[in-house]
Every structure is written in C-alpha cells, then in structure tokens.
N, CA, C and O atoms as a GROMACS GRO file, in nm:
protein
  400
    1UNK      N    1  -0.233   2.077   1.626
    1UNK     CA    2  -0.090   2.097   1.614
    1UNK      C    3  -0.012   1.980   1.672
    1UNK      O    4   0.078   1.925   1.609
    2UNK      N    5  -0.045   1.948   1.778
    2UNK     CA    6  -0.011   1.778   1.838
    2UNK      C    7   0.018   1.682   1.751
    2UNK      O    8   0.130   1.634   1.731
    3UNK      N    9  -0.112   1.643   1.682
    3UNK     CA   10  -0.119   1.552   1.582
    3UNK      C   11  -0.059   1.564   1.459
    3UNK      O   12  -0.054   1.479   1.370
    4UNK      N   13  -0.003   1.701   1.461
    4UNK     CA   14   0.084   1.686   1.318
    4UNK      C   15   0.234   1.679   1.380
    4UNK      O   16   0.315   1.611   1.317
    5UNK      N   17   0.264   1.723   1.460
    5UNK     CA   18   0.395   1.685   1.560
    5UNK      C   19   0.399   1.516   1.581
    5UNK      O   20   0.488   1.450   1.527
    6UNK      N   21   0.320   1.467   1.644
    6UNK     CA   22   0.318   1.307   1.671
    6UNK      C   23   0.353   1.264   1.549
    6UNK      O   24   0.469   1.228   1.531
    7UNK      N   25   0.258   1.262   1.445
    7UNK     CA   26   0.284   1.215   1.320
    7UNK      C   27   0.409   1.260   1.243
    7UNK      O   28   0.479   1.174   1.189
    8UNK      N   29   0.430   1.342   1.238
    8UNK     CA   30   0.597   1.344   1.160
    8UNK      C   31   0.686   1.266   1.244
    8UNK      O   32   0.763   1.188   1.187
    9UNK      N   33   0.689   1.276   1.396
    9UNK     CA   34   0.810   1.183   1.475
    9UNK      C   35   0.804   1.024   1.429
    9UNK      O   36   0.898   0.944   1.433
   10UNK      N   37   0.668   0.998   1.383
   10UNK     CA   38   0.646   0.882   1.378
   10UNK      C   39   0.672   0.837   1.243
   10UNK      O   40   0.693   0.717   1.226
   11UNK      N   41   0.672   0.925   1.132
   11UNK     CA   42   0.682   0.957   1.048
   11UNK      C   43   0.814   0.925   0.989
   11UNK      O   44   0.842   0.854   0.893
   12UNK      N   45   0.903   1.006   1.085
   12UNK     CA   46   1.043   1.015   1.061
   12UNK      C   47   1.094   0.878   1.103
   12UNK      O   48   1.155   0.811   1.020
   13UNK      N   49   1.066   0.822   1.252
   13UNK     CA   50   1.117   0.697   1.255
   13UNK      C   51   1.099   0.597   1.151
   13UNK      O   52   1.191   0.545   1.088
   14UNK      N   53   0.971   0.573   1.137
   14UNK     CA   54   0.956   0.468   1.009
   14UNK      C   55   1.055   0.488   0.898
   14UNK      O   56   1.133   0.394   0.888
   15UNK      N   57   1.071   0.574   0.823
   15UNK     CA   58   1.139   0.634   0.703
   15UNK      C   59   1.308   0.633   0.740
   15UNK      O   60   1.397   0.605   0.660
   16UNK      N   61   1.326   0.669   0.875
   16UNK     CA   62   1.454   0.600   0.943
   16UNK      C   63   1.500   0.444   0.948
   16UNK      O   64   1.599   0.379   0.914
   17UNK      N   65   1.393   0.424   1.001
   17UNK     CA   66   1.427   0.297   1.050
   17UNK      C   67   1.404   0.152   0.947
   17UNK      O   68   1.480   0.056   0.928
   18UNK      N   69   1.286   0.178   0.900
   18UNK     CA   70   1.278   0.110   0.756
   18UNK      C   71   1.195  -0.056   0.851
   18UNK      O   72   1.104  -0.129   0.814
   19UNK      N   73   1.265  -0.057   0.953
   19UNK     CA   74   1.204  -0.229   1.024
   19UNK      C   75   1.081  -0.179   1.131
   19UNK      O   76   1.082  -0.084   1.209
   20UNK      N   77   0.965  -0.288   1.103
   20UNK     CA   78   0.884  -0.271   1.195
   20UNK      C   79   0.888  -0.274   1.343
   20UNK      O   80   0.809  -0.219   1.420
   21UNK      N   81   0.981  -0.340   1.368
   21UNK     CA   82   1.061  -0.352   1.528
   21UNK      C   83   1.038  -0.229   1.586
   21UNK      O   84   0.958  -0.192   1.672
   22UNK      N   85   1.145  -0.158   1.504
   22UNK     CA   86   1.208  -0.051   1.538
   22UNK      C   87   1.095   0.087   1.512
   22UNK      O   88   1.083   0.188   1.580
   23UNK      N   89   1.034   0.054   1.410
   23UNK     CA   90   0.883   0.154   1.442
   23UNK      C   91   0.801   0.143   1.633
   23UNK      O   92   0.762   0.206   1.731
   24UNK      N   93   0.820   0.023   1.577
   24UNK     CA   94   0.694   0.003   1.693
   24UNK      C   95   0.792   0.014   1.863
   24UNK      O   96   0.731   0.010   1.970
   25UNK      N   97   0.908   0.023   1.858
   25UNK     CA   98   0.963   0.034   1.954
   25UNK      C   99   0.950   0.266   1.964
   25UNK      O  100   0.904   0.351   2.040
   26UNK      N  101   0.997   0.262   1.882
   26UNK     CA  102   0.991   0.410   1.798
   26UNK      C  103   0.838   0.459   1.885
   26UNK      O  104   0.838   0.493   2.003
   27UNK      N  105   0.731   0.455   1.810
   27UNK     CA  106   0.598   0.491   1.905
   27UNK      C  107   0.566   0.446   2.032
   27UNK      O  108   0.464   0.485   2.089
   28UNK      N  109   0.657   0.355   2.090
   28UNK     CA  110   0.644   0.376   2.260
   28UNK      C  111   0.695   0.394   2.302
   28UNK      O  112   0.670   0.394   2.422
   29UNK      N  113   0.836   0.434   2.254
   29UNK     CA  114   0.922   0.556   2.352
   29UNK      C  115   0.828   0.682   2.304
   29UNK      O  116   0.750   0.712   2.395
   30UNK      N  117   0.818   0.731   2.234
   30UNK     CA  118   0.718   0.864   2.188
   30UNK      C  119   0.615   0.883   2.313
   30UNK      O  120   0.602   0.984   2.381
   31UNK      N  121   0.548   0.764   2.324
   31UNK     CA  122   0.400   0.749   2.435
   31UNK      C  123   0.465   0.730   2.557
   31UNK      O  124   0.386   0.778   2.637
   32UNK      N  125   0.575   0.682   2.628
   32UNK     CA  126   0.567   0.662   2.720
   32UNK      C  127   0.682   0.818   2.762
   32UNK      O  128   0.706   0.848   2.879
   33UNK      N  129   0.738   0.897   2.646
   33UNK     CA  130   0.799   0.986   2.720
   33UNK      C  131   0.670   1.121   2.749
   33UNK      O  132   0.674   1.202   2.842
   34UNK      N  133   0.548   1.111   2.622
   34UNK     CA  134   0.510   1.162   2.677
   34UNK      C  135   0.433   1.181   2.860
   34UNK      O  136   0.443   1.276   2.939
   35UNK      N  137   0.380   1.084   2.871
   35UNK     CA  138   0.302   1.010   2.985
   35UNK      C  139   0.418   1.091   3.130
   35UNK      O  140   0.382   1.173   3.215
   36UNK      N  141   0.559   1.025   3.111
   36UNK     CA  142   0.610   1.030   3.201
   36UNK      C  143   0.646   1.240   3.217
   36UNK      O  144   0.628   1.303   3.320
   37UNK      N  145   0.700   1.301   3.080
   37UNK     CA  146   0.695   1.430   3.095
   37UNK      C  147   0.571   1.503   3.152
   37UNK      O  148   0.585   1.567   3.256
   38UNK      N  149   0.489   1.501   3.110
   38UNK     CA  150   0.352   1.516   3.122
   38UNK      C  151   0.322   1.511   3.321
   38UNK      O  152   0.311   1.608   3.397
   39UNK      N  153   0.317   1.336   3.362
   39UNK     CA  154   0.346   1.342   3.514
   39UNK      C  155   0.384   1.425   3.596
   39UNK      O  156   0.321   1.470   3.692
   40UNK      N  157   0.571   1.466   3.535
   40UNK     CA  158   0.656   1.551   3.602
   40UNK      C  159   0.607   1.728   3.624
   40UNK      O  160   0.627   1.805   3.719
   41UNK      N  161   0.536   1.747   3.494
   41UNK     CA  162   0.483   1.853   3.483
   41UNK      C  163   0.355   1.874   3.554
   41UNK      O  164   0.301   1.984   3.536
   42UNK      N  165   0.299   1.792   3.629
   42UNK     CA  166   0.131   1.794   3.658
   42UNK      C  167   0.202   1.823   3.821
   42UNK      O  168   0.170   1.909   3.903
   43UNK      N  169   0.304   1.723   3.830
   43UNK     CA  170   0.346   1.703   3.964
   43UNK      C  171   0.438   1.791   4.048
   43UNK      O  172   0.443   1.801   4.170
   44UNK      N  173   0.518   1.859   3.942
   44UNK     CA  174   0.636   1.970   3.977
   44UNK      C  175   0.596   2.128   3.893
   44UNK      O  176   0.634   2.173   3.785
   45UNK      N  177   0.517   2.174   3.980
   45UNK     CA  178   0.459   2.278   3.915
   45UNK      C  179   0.571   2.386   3.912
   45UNK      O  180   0.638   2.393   4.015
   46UNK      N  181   0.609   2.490   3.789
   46UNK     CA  182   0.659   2.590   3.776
   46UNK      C  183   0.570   2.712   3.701
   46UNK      O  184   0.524   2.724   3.588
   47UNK      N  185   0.569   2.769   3.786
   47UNK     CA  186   0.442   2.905   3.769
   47UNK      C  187   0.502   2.962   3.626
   47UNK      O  188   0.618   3.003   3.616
   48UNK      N  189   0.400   2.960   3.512
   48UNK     CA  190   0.429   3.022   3.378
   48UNK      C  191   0.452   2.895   3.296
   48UNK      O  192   0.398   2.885   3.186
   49UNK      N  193   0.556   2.767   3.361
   49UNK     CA  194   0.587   2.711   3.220
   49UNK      C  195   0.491   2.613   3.248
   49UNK      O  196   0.423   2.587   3.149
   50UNK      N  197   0.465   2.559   3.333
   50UNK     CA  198   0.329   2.441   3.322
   50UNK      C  199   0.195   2.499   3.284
   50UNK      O  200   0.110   2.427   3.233
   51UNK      N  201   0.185   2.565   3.296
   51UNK     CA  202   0.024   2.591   3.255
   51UNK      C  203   0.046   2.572   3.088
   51UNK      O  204  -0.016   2.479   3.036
   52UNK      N  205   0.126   2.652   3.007
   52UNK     CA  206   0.145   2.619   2.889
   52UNK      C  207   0.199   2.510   2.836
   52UNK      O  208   0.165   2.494   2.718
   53UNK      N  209   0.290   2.406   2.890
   53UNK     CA  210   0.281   2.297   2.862
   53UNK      C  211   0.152   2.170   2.890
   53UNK      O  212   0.159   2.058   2.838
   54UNK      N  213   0.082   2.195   2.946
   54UNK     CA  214  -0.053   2.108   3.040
   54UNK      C  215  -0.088   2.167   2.890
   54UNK      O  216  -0.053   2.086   2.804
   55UNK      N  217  -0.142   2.276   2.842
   55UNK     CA  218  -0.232   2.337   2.753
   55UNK      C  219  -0.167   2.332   2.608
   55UNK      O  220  -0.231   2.390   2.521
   56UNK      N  221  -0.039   2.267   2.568
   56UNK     CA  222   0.020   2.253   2.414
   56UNK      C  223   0.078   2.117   2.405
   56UNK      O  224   0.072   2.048   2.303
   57UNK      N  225   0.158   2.066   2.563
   57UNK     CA  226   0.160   1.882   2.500
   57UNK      C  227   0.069   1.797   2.583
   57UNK      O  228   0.036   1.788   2.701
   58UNK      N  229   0.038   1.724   2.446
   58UNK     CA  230  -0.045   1.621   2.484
   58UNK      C  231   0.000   1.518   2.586
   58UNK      O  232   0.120   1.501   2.610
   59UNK      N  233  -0.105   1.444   2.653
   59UNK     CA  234  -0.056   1.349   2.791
   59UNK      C  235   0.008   1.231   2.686
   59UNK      O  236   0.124   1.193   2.667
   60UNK      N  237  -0.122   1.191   2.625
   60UNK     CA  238  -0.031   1.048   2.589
   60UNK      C  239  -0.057   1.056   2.399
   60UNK      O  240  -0.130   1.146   2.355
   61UNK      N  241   0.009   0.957   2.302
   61UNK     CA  242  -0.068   0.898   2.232
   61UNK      C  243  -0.267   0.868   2.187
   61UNK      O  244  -0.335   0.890   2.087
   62UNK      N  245  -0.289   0.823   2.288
   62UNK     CA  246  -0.489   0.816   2.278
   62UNK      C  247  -0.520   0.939   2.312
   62UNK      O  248  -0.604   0.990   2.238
   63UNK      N  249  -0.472   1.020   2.419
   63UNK     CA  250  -0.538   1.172   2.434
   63UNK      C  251  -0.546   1.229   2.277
   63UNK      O  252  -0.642   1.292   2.231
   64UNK      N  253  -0.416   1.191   2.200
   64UNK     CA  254  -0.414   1.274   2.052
   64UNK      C  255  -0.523   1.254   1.957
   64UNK      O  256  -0.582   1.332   1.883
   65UNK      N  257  -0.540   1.067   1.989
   65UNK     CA  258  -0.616   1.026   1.904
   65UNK      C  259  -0.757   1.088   1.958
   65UNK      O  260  -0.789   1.176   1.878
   66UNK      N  261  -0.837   1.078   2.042
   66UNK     CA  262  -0.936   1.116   2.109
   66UNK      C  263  -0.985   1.280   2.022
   66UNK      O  264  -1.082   1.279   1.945
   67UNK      N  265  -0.912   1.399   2.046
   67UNK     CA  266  -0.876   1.485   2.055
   67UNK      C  267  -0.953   1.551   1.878
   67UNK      O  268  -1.009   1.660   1.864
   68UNK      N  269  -0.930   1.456   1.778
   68UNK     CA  270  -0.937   1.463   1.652
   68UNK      C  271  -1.003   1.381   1.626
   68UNK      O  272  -1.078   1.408   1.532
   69UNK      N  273  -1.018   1.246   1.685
   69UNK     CA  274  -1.138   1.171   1.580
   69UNK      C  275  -1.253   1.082   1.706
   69UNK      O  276  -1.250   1.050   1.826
   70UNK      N  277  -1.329   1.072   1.612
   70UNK     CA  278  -1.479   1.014   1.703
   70UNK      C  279  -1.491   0.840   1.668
   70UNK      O  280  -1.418   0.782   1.587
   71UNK      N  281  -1.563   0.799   1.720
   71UNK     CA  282  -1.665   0.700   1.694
   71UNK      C  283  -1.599   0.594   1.620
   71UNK      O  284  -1.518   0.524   1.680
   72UNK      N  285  -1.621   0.575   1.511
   72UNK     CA  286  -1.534   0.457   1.431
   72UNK      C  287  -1.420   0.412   1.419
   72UNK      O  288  -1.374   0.297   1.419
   73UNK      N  289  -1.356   0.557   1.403
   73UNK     CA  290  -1.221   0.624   1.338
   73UNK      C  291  -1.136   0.578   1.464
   73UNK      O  292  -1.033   0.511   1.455
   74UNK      N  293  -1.201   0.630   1.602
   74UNK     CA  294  -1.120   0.663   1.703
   74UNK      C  295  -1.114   0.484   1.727
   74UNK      O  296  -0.999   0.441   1.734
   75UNK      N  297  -1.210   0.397   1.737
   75UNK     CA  298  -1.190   0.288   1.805
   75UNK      C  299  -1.094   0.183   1.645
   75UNK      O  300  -1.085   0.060   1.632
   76UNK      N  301  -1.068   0.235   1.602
   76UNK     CA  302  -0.987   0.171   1.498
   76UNK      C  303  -0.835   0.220   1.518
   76UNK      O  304  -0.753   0.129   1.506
   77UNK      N  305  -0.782   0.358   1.548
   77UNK     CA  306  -0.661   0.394   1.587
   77UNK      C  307  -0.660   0.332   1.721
   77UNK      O  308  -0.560   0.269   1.757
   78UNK      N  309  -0.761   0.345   1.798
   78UNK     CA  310  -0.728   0.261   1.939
   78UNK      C  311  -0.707   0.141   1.923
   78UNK      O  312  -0.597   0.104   1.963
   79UNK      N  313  -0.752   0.088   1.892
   79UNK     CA  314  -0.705  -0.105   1.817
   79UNK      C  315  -0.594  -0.073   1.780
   79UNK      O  316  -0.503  -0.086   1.862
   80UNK      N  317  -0.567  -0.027   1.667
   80UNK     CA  318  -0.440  -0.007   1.632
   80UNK      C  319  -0.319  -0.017   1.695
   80UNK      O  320  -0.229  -0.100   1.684
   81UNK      N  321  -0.336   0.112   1.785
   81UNK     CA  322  -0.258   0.164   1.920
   81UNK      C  323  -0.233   0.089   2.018
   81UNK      O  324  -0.140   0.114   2.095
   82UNK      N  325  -0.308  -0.012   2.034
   82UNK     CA  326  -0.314  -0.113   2.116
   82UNK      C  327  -0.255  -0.228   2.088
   82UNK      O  328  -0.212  -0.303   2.176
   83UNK      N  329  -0.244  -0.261   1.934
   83UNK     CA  330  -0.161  -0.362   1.832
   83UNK      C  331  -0.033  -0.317   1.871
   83UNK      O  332   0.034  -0.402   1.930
   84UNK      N  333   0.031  -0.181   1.852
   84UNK     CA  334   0.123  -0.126   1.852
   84UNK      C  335   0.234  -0.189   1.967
   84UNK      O  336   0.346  -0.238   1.950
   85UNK      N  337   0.121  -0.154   2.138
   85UNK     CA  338   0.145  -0.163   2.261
   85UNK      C  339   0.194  -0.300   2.250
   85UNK      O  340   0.314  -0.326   2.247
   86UNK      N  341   0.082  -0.406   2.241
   86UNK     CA  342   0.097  -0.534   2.247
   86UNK      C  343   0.231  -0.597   2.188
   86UNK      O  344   0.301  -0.673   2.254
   87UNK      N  345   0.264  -0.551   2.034
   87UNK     CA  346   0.377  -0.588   2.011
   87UNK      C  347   0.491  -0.545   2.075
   87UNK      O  348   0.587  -0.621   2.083
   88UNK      N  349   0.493  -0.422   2.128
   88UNK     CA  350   0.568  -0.370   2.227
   88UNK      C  351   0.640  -0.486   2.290
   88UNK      O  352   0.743  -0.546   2.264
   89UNK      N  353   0.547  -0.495   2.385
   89UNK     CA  354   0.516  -0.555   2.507
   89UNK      C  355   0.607  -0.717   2.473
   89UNK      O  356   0.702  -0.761   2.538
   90UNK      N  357   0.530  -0.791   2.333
   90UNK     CA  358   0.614  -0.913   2.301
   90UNK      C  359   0.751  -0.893   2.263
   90UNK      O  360   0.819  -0.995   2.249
   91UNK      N  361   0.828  -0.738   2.237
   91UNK     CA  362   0.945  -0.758   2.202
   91UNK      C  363   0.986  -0.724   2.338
   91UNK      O  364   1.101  -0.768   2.336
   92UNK      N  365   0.971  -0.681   2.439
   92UNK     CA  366   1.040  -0.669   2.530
   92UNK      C  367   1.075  -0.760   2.629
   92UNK      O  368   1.176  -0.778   2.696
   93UNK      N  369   0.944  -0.824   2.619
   93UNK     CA  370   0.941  -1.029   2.717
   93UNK      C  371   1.059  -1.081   2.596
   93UNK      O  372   1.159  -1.147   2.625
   94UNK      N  373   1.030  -1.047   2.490
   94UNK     CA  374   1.124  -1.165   2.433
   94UNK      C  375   1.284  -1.122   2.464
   94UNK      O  376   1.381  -1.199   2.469
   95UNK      N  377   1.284  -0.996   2.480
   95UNK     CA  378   1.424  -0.942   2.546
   95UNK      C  379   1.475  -1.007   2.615
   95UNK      O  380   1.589  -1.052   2.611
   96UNK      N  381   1.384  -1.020   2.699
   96UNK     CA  382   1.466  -1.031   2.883
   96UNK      C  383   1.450  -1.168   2.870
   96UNK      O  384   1.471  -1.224   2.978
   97UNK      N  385   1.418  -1.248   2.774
   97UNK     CA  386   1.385  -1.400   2.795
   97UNK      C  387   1.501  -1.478   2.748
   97UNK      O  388   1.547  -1.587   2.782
   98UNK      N  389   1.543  -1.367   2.634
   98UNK     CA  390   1.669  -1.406   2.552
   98UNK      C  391   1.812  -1.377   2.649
   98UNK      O  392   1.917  -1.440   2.665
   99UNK      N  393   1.759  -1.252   2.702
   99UNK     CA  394   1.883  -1.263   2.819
   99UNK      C  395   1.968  -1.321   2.939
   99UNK      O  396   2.080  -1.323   2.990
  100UNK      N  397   1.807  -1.378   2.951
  100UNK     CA  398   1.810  -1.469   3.061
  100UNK      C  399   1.896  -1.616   2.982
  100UNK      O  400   1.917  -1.718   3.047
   0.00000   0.00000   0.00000
C-alpha cells in the first residue's frame, strides 16, 4: 500500500511539474519528509497513534524499495535512488553557490 502511495506522489509531481529539476527536487522532499516524520514519531511517542503509524508509513524511500523487490531489481532502484539523491545534492550546491 506504501508503494502505491509513494508512486502516485511521485507520479503526480512529474505530470505536474513536467521538468526534471523539479521531479527530482519533488522525490526528496517526499524522502526526507518521510525520514524526518517517521524520527518524530519513533521519538515522541503517543499511545494508539504511533504504533499504527511505525506499522503503515514507511521510514524512508529504500525501506519501500527493500520492502517489494530483491536482488537485481532492488540494487537497480537503489542506483537509481541514489542518481536521484546525487542530483539532489548538485542542485542544491549549485544553489547556494549561485547565491553566494
């Protein structure tokens, strides 16, 4: 159920957004809100609603991938995922470089 949730958000941005930028900016706000919700929830326990969130959202992005595929599959979305990150990563240096 995760993985069809992830995938439509991701889904929707692309088809929104139309520029790869903006995809790939798109799937790491997705990954990093999960990561950080996820934290808050591990860390600020509320009796009833964390146990069911720990047990319906996923921690990150790779937990999803993990979760559904093995062996080949999985280390090819992880490359992927990691392409994803990396470009991330170069639009955001190029941010602060331009700002500067």
């Amino acid at each position: 159920m995760d993985a069809i949730i992830i995938i439509t958000i991701i889904a929707v941005i692309a088809f929104y957004f139309r520029r790869v930028d903006k995809v790939v900016i798109g799937v790491a706000i997705v990954d990093i809100f999960l990561r950080i919700f996820r934290y808050l929830v591990v860390n600020i326990e509320i009796k009833g609603i964390s146990e069911h969130i720990e047990k319906y959202l996923p921690s990150s992005i790779p937990d999803i991938i993990g979760n559904y595929t093995s062996d080949v599959l999985y280390d090819i979305l992880i490359w992927v995922y990691v392409i994803v990150m990396a470009v991330f990563l170069g639009y955001t240096i190029r941010y602060f470089i331009k700002k500067k």
